[in-house]
N, C-alpha and C positions, 0 to 999 in steps of 0.2 A: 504494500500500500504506500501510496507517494507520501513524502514529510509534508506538510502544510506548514507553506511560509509564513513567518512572523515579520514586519515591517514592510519597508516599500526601499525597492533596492530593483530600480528597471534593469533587464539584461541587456549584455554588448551589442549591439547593432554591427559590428567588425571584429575578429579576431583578435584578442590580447598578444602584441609582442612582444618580445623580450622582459625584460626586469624582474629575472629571477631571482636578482642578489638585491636589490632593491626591495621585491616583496619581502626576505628575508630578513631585512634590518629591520623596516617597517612592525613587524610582527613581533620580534623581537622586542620593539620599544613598547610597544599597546600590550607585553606582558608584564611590564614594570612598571609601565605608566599610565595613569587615566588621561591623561592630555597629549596628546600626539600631534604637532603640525608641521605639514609638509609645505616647504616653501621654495620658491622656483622662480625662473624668469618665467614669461609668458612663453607660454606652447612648447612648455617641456616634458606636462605627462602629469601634472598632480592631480588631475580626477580623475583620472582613467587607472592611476594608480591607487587609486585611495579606492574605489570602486572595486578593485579587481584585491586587494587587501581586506575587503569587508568584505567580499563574498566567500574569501576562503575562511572567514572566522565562523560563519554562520553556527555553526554545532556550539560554538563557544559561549554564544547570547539567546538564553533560551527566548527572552521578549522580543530578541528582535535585532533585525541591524536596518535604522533609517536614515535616508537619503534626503539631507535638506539640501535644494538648491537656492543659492543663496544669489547669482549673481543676477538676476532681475527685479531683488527687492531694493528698491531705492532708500540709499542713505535715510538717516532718522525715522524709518518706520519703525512702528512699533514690533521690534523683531520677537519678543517672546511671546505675540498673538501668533507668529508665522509658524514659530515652531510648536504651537498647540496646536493650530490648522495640519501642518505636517506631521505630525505625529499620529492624530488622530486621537487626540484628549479632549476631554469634555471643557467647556468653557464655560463658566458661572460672573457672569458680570459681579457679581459682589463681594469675590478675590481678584487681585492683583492677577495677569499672567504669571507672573514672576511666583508667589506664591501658588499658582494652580501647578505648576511644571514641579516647584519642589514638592508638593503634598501627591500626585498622580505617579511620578516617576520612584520617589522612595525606596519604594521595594522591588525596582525594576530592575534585572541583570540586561542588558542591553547597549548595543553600539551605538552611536548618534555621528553621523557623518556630517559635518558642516562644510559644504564645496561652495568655495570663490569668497574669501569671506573679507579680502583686503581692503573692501572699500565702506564696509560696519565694524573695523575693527574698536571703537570706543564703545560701542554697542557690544559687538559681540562678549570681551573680554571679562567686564562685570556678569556678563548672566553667563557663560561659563562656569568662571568659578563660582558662583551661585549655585546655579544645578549640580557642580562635582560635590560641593560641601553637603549640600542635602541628599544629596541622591549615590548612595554611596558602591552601588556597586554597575551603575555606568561610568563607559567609558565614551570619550569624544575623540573624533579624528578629524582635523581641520586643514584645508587647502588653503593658501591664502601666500598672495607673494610677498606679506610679509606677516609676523609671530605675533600673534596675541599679547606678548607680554606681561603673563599673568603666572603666578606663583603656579610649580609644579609641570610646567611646560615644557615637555620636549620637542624641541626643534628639529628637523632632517631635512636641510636641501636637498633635492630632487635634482640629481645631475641631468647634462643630456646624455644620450646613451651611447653606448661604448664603440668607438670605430677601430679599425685597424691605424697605423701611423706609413705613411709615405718617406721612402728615401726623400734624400736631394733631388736625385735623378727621375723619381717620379713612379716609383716599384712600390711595391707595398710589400713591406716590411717581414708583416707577418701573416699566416695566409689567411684569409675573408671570412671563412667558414665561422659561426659562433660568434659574431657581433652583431649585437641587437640594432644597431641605427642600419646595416646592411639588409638583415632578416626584415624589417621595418619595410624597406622602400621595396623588398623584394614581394613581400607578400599585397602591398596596396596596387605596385606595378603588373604584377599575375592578373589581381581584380579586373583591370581595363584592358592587360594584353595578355590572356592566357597564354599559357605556356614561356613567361619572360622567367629567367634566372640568371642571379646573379654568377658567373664563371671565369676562368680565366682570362677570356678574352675581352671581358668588358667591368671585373675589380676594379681597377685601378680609377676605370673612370667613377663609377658609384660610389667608390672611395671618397675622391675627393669633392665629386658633389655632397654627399654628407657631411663632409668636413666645411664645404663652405656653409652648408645648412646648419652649421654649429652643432648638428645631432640634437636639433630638434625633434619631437616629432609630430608635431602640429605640420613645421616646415617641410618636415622628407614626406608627410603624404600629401600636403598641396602639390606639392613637386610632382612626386608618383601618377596624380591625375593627369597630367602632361603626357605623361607616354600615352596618352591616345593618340595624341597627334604628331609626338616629338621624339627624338632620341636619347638618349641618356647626355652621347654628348652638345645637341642643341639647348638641352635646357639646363647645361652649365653654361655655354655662350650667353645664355638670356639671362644670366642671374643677376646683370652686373645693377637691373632694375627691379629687386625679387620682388618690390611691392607691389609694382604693377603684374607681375608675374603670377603669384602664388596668389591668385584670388577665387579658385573652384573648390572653396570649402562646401563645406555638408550645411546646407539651407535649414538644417532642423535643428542646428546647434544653435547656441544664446551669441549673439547678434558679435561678439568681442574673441568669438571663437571660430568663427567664417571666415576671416581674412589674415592672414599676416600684417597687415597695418592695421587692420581692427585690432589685432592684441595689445602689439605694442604701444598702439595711441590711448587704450586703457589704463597700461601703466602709465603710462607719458601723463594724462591728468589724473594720475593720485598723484602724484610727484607735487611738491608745494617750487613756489616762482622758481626758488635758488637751488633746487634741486634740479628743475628745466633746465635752467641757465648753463650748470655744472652738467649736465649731463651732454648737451648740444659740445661743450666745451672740451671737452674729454676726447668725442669725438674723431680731434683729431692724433688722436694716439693708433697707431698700427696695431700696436698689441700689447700688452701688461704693460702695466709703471707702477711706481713707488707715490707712496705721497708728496715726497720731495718734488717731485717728475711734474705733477696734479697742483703742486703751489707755482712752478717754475709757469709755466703755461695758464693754468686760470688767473689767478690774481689777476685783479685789476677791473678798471670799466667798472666799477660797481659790486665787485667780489672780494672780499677780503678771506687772508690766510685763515681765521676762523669758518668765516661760510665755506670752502676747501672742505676744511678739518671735517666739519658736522655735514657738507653734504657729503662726502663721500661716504661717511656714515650710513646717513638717509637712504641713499641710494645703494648701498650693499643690505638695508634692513630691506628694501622695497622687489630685491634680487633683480634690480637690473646692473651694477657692479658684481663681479664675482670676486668674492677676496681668494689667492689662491696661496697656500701654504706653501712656506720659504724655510722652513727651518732654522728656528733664530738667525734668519737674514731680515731685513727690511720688508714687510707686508709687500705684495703688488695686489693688484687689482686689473681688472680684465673687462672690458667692455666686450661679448660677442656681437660677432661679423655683423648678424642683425639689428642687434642694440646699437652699434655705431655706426650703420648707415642711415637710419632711424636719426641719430643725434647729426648728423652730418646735413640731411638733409635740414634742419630745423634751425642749424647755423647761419644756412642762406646765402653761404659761399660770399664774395666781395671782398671791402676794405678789411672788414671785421675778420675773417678765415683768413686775409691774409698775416694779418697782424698774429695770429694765433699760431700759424703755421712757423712764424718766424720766432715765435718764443720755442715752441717745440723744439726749433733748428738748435737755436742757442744753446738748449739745456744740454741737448746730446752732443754738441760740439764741445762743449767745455769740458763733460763727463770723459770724452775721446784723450782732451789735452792732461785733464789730468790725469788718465791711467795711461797715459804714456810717459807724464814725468817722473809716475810713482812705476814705472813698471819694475826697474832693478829691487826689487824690494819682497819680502814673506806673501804677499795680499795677489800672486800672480792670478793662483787659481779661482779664488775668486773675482775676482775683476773680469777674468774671461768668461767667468759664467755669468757674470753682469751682461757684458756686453753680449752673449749668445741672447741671454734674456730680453732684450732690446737687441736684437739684428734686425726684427721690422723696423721697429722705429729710427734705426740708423737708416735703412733701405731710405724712408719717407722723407731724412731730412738728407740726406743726400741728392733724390730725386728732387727735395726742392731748389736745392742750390745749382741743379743742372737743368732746370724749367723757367725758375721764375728770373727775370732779367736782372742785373746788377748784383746776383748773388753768387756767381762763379768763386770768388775770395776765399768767401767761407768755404765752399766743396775744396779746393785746395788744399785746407787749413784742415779740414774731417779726413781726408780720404790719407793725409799725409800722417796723421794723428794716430789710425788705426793699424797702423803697420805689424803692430805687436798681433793685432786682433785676423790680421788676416793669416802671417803665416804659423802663430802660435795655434790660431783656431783650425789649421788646414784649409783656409778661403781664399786661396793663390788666384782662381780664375774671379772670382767675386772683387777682389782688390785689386786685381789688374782692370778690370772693366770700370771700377770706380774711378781710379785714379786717370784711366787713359778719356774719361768722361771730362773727369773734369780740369785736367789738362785741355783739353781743346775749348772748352767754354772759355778760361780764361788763357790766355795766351800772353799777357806781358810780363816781363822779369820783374820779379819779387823774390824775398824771402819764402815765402809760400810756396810758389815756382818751384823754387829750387829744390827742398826738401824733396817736392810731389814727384817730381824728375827722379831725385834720388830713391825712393823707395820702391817707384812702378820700376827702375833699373834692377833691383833685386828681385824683387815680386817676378816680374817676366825672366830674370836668370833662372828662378828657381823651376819656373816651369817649362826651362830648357830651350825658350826662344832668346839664345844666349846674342846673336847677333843685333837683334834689338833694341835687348840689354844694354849693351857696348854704347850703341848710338843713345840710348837715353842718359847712361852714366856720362857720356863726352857734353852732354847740352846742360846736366844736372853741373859738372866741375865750372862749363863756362858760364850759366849765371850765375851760380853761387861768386864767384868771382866779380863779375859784375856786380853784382847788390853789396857785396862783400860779407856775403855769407858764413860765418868762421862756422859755423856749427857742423855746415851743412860739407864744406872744405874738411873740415877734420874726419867726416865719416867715409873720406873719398878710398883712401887706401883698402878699409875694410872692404867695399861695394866689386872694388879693384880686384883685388884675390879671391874673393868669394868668385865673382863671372869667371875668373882664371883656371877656378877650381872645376869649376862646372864646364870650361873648356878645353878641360882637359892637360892644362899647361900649369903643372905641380910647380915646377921650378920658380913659372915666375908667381902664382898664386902663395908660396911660403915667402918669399920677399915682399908683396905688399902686406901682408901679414904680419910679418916683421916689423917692417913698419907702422905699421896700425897701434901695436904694443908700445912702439918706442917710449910713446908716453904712457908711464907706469899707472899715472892715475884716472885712467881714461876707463881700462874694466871694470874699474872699482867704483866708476860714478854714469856708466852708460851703459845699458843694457844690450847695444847692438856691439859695440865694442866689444864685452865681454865674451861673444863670442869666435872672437877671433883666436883667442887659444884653444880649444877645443876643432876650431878649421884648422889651423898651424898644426894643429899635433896628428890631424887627419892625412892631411898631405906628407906629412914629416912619416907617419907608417907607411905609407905608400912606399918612401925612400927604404923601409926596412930599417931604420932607425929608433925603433922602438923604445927604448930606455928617454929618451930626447919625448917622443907622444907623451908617456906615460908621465913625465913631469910636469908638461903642458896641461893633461887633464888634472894632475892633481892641485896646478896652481887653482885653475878654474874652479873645481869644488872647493875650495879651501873660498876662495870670493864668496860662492853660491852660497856655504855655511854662515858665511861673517852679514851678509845682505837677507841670509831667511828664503835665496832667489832656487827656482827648482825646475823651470823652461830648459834657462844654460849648462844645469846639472846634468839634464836627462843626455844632451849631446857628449859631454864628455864620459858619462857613464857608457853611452854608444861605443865611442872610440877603445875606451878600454875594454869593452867587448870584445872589440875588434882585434886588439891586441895579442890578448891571454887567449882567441880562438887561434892568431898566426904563431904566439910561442909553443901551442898543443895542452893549455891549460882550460881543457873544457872545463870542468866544472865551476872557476874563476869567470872565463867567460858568459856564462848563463847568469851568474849572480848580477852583475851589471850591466845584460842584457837586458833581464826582466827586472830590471829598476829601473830602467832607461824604459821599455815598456810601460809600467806603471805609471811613470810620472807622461807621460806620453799620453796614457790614456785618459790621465785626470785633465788633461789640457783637450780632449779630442782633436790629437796634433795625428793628423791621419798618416801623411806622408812620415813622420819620425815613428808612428806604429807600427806602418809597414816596412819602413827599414830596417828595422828593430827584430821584427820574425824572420825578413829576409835573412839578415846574418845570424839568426836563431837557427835558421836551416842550415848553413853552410855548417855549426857547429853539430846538428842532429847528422847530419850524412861522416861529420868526421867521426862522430864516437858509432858510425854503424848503426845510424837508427834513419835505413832510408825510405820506409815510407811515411813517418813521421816526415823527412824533410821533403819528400814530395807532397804531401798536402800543405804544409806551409810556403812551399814556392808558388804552387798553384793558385794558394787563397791571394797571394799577392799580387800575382802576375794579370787574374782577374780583379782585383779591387782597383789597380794600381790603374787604368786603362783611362779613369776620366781625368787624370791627377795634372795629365803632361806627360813629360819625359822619365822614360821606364828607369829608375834608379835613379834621375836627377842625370841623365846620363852621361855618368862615372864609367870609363870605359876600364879603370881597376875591376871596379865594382861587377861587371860585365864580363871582367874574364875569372873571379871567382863564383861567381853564379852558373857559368858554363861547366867550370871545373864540379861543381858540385852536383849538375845535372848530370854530367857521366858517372861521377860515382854512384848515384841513384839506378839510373837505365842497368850500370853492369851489375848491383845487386838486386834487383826486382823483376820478378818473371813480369813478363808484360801483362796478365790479369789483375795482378796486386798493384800494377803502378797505376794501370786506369783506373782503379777502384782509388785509390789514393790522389789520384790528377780531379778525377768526377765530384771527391766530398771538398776538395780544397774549391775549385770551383762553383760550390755550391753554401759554403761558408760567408754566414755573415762576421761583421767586426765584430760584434760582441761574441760572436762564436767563435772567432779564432785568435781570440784577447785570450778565453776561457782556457781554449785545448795548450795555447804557445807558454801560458802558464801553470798549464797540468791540474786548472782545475774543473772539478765534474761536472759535467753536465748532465740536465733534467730529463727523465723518458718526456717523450712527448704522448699526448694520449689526444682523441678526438675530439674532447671536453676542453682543449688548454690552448687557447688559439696564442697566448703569449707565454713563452718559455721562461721562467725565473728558475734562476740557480737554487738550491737548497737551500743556502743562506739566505737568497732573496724571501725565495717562500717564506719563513721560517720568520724575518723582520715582517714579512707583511701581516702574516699573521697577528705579532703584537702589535704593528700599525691599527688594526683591527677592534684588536681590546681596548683602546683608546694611549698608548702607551705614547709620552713623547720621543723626539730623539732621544735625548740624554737618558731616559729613563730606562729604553731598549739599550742604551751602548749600555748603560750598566748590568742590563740582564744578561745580555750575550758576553759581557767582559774583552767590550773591544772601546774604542776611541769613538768619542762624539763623531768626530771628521768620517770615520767609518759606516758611521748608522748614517748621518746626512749621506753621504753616495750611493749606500746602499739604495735609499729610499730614492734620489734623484734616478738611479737606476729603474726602479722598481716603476716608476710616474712614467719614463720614456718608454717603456717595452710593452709597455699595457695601454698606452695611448691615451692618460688619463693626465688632470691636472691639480687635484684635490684628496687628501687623503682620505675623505669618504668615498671617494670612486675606488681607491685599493680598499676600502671595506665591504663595497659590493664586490668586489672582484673575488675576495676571500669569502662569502658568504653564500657566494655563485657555483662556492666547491665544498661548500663544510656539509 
C-alpha cells in the first residue's frame, strides 16, 4: 500500500543532476542543526537543492516536509499569515499568527523549507527563531542569497558545480566523465537533441563553455536550450553577450528565475546604492583581488576606504563577491564571469571606466615594481603565487597600456617589471609577446626602453630565437647608452653570456660571465646577477673543470642562504646534479636533483622541471635503471614541445641525451621501451613530479575523475572536518608551508576554488 504524503513538496518537472557531495553536507548539517541556510549567487542551485535535500528526508518528518515559496511574497507582508496559508493551519483572528504557528506546530516533528527568502530577511529572521524556540522538534531549511543572521544558524554556500580544469594549451586536464556542470548540460542538451553526448571529440569545448558559464546551472541549461538550433561551439562564440543570449528559461518559473539578467538584476536591487556603486566598480577586475586591490581602484568619486571595507562585506553577505580561501595569505575575493559582466555593463563604459581602468593599471604596475625590487629576497614563492593569482588582471592592464592611446610608458615599465614573473613562472612565450607589444606601441629611447629591450633579449634567448636575441640585446646596450642607462648597462654582460651560452659559444659565454661577477656586490644585491654563477659554473662543466662549477654553485647557495632566495638555489643545485652524475656519484647527484626539482616545482618553473628529470634520466640509465629513464625522457620530450627550443638548445646537453638514448635502446627489448616511451608520453606534470620523485601514486577508479596522492586525500579529508592549515600541519606533523601546498594542490587538480568544494569533493566519496 503506497505511504500517504505528509506536506506539500511539488515533484521535479526535470531530472536532478549532480550534487551528491553537496546533498551530503546539507544533511549532515539539518542532523545537528534546526536552522540550515543555503546561500549562493543567483542561479546556482539553492532550490533545487534544498528541494531534492527534503525529499530525501521524508521518513525523517513524520508531519511532514513543506515547501514555502517565498519569492512572490512582496517585502512587509504579513509573512506568518503566509506560512499559516502554506502550511495549512487553522487561523483564529483572535491570536496573533505569530502565536497560532507556535501553539499548532508545538508538537510537530517536521521540515519547513523557506525558498528565496533574501529579500524578507528582517521578517523572516524574528519568526524563525520564534517558531524554532517554541516548536521544538522542527526543523527549517532556508534558500536565501544571503543568512538570516539569527542565533543557531548554519550557513552553506552552494558552490557552482564541479568542472574539469583546462591546460594552457586548451586539453583538459582530467578526463570529463563524473563532473556534475558537464553531466548538467549533457542531460538538458539530450532533452532538445536526443542522442547528444558529451565525448572526446567535443570535452574540451563543453568544458570551457561551462567554465565561462561559471558552472552555473541556471546558466549551463539556458545554454543547453540552444542546441536546438546551435552548436556547442556557436554558443560559446555568442556568449561574449550571454544576457541577450540565455533568455529560453522555463515560462513557469517565478519571473527572477526565466532569465539570466532576470537573476542577476534581482540581486542587483537588494544590493543598497554603495553596494551598486562597489559592485559596477569591481567590475573591472579580470579575476580575484585583495582588499588592498578593491581600495586601490574604488576609492574615490564618492566612495570612501570605509564604504570598500563594508561593501565588500555586503556584497560577499548578498553572495555576489565570492571570498575565496588563501590560507593565512591576504583574503581575495572573486567576482564571477556573470556577476562582472553584469557590473560592467552598469558602469556605462566612458570617462568614468576609463579612469577606473587606469587605477587598476597603477595598482598592478606598482605590485610588478615592487616584487621585482624585492625579488632577491625569502618572499620569492610567494610573490609568484601573487602574481599567478593576478595573471588576469596583469593580462587587462597590460592590454590596456597596448589599447588605450598615451599609455604605451607604462606597458614598458609592467612588461619590463615582470621579468622574474615570466621566466621564474615558465611564461617565456607570454612575456615575449608582452614585451614585443609593447615595445612597438612605444618606440622612443627611454629608460623604460631600454630595460624592455633588455629583458624580451633574454626572454627570446631563452626560447632559442637566439639571433633575435642578439639584435635586441645590441639596441637594449645602445639606448641604454643613450639615456645613460647605468642599471640597464650593468646587466649587459650577464644578457651577453647567457645568449652565448644558449649559442653554443662556452668560451666566450664564461668571459662575459666573468665579467658580470667582476663586481663582487652585484649577486648579493640583484637577482639577475646572481645568476651568473650558477651559468659560469654550467659552462665551466662543460670544460670538464668541475672542482672550479662546484665552487661557483657553492658561492651561489651560500648568497641564496644569507638572502632566504631559493629560484637561484634551484639552478645551482641543477648544476651540481650535473656534476656528481659526470664524477659517477649517483646517489649525490639525485639529492640535488630532486631539490632542484622541488624548488622548481614550488615556482611552477616548467622549463627548470623538465631539465631537472631530463638529467634525472641520464642519471637512471647510468645506475641501469633504463626504463625508468625512458619514461622520463619521453615525458619530457612530449611536455617540452610548446616551450621552444628542445633543451634551451644546448648542443652539450644534446649529445648526453643521445648518449643516454643508446644506452636505453641496447638495454630494452623493444616491447618494454614502447611501453615505457607510451606512459612517459602520456604523463602529466604532476604525474611525472610524483614518479621522478619516487612518490606513489593513486589507483585510479571510475568514481575519481581527479587523482590526489594519499597525502592529498588524506589532508582533504581533514580539510573536510573543518580542520585549518596549521591545525592539519600539526596533525600530520609536517610544516605549515607543507599543508598550504598540499591544499593549493588539492584546489588545482579538482578544479575547485573554496574549501567547501574539497568538502563536497570528500563527501562525494565517504
Amino acid at each position: 500500500m503506497a505511504t500517504r504524503r505528509v506536506g506539500r513538496l511539488p515533484d521535479d518537472l526535470t531530472s536532478f543532476v549532480g550534487r551528491r557531495g553537496a546533498i551530503t553536507q546539507v544533511k549532515r548539517l539539518l542532523s545537528t542543526s534546526r536552522l540550515v541556510t543555503l546561500t549562493g549567487v543567483a542561479g546556482v542551485g539553492k532550490s533545487r537543492l534544498a528541494t531534492r535535500v527534503a525529499r530525501d528526508l521524508r521518513r525523517a518528518f513524520p508531519d511532514g516536509i513543506w515547501l514555502v515559496e517565498l519569492a512572490k511574497v512582496p517585502a512587509r507582508n504579513h509573512l506568518a499569515r503566509v506560512l499559516l496559508a502554506t502550511l495549512g493551519l487553522r487561523d483564529r483572528p483572535a491570536l496573533s499568527a505569530e502565536d497560532l504557528l507556535a501553539e499548532q506546530l508545538a508538537d510537530k516533528r517536521m521540515l519547513i523549507v523557506l525558498d528565496g527568502c533574501e529579500h524578507l530577511l528582517e521578517e523572516c529572521g524574528p519568526l524563525v527563531g520564534g517558531l524554532l524556540a517554541a516548536a521544538p522538534e522542527v526543523r527549517v531549511l532556508v534558500t536565501s542569497r544571503a543568512p538570516l543572521a539569527i542565533a543557531g544558524e548554519q550557513v552553506w554556500p552552494v558552490p557552482p558545480m564541479v568542472m574539469p580544469r583546462l591546460d594552457r594549451y586548451g586539453h583538459v586536464v582530467q578526463r570529463a566523465t563524473g563532473y556534475e556542470a558537464l553531466e548538467l548540460f549533457a542531460d538538458r542538451a539530450s532533452a532538445v537533441v536526443p542522442g547528444f553526448a558529451v565525448g572526446p571529440e567535443n570535452e574540451a569545448l563543453v568544458v570551457r563553455l561551462c567554465q565561462q558559464l561559471d558552472g552555473l546551472p541556471l546558466a549551463i541549461e539556458l545554454a543547453a536550450v540552444w542546441m536546438r538550433s546551435l552548436s556547442v561551439e556557436e554558443i560559446l562564440d555568442r556568449l561574449a553577450d550571454r544576457y541577450r543570449l540565455l533568455t529560453l528559461g522555463d515560462r513557469n518559473a517565478v519571473p527572477h528565475h526565466r532569465t539570466l539578467r532576470a537573476a542577476i538584476e534581482w540581486s542587483f536591487d537588494l544590493c543598497s546604492p554603495t553596494e551598486q556603486a562597489l559592485w559596477a566598480r569591481l567590475s573591472v577586475f579580470a579575476s580575484s583581488f585583495d582588499l588592498d586591490a578593491a581600495e586601490a581602484v574604488c576609492v574615490g568619486d564618492g566612495v570612501s576606504t570605509e564604504d570598500v571595507l563594508v561593501g565588500v562585506a555586503g556584497l560577499v553577505e548578498k553572495s555576489v563577491l565570492t571570498k575565496e580561501d588563501q590560507h593565512d595569505a591576504p583574503t581575495r575575493y572573486r567576482l564571477l564571469k556573470t556577476i562582472q559582466e553584469y557590473g560592467r555593463e552598469r558602469l556605462g563604459g566612458g570617462a568614468k571606466e576609463l579612469v577606473l581602468r587606469r587605477r587598476h593599471r597603477d595598482h598592478f604596475l606598482l605590485l610588478a615594481e615592487h616584487i621585482d625590487a624585492e625579488w632577491l629576497g625569502p618572499n620569492q614563492a610567494e610573490w609568484l603565487t601573487r602574481l599567478l593569482q593576478d595573471r588576469a588582471n596583469l593580462r587587462a592592464a597590460l592590454d590596456f597600456c597596448r589599447t588605450e592611446s598615451g599609455e604605451g610608458h607604462e606597458g614598458l615599465r609592467m612588461a619590463a617589471a615582470l621579468r622574474f614573473f615570466w621566466m621564474a613562472g615558465g611564461l617565456l612565450r607570454e612575456g615575449r609577446y608582452w614585451l614585443d607589444e609593447a615595445l612597438q606601441v612605444s618606440s622612443g629611447p627611454s629608460l623604460q626602453r631600454a630595460r624592455a629591450l633588455a629583458v624580451n633579449s633574454l626572454v627570446t634567448g631563452l626560447q632559442g630565437d637566439t639571433d633575435t636575441a642578439n639584435g635586441l640585446l645590441a639596441e637594449a646596450r645602445e639606448v641604454a647608452t643613450q639615456v645613460k642607462a647605468d642599471s640597464v648597462t650593468a646587466s649587459i654582460a650577464h644578457l651577453a653570456g647567457t645568449i652565448a651560452m644558449l649559442r653554443n659559444e662556452h668560451a666566450r659565454a664564461a668571459t662575459w660571465f666573468t665579467e658580470a661577477l667582476d663586481r663582487d656586490d652585484m649577486p648579493r644585491h640583484d637577482g639577475l646577477a646572481l645568476l651568473s654563477l650558477p651559468k659560469l659554473a654550467l659552462v665551466t662543466a662543460f670544460r670538464g673543470d668541475y672542482g672550479r662549477a662546484v665552487e661557483l654553485c657553492e658561492q651561489c647557495r651560500e648568497i641564496c642562504e644569507e638572502h632566504g632566495e631559493q629560484w637561484g638555489r634551484g639552478w645551482a643545485e641543477m648544476v651540481l646534479g650535473l656534476v656528481r652524475w659526470r664524477q659517477g656519484d649517483f646517489p649525490a647527484a639525485l639529492v640535488h636533483l630532486h631539490e632542484c626539482l622541488r624548488i622548481k616545482h614550488l615556482f611552477s618553473d616548467l622549463t627548470g622541471i623538465l631539465l631537472a628529470i631530463e638529467l634525472e634520466s641520464w642519471v637512471a640509465a647510468a645506475q641501469q635503471h633504463p626504463a625508468r629513464a625512458a619514461r622520463l625522457t619521453s615525458a619530457v620530450a612530449h611536455l617540452w614541445k610548446p616551450l621552444g627550443s628542445y633543451l634551451f638548445g644546448i648542443e652539450r646537453y644534446f649529445a648526453w641525451h643521445a648518449e643516454t638514448e643508446a644506452r636505453i635502446r641496447n638495454s630494452l627489448p623493444t616491447p618494454e621501451l614502447r611501453a615505457a616511451r607510451r606512459q612517459g608520453a602520456e604523463d602529466t606534470v604532476e604525474e611525472l613530479i610524483r614518479f621522478a620523485l619516487g612518490e606513489r601514486e593513486p589507483a585510479q577508479t571510475a568514481d575519481t575523475p581527479a587523482r590526489l596522492t594519499p597525502r592529498e586525500q588524506e589532508v582533504a579529508q581533514l580539510v573536510a572536518q573543518g580542520l585549518s592549515n596549521r591545525q592539519i600541519a600539526e596533525q600530520l606533523v609536517i610544516s605549515k608551508r607543507t599543508s598550504d601546498s598540499h591544499i593549493e594542490h588539492i584546489l588545482a587538480k579538482l578544479g575547485v576554488t573554496s574549501r567547501a568544494q574539497i568538502a563536497v569533493w570528500v563527501a562525494e566519496r565517504s
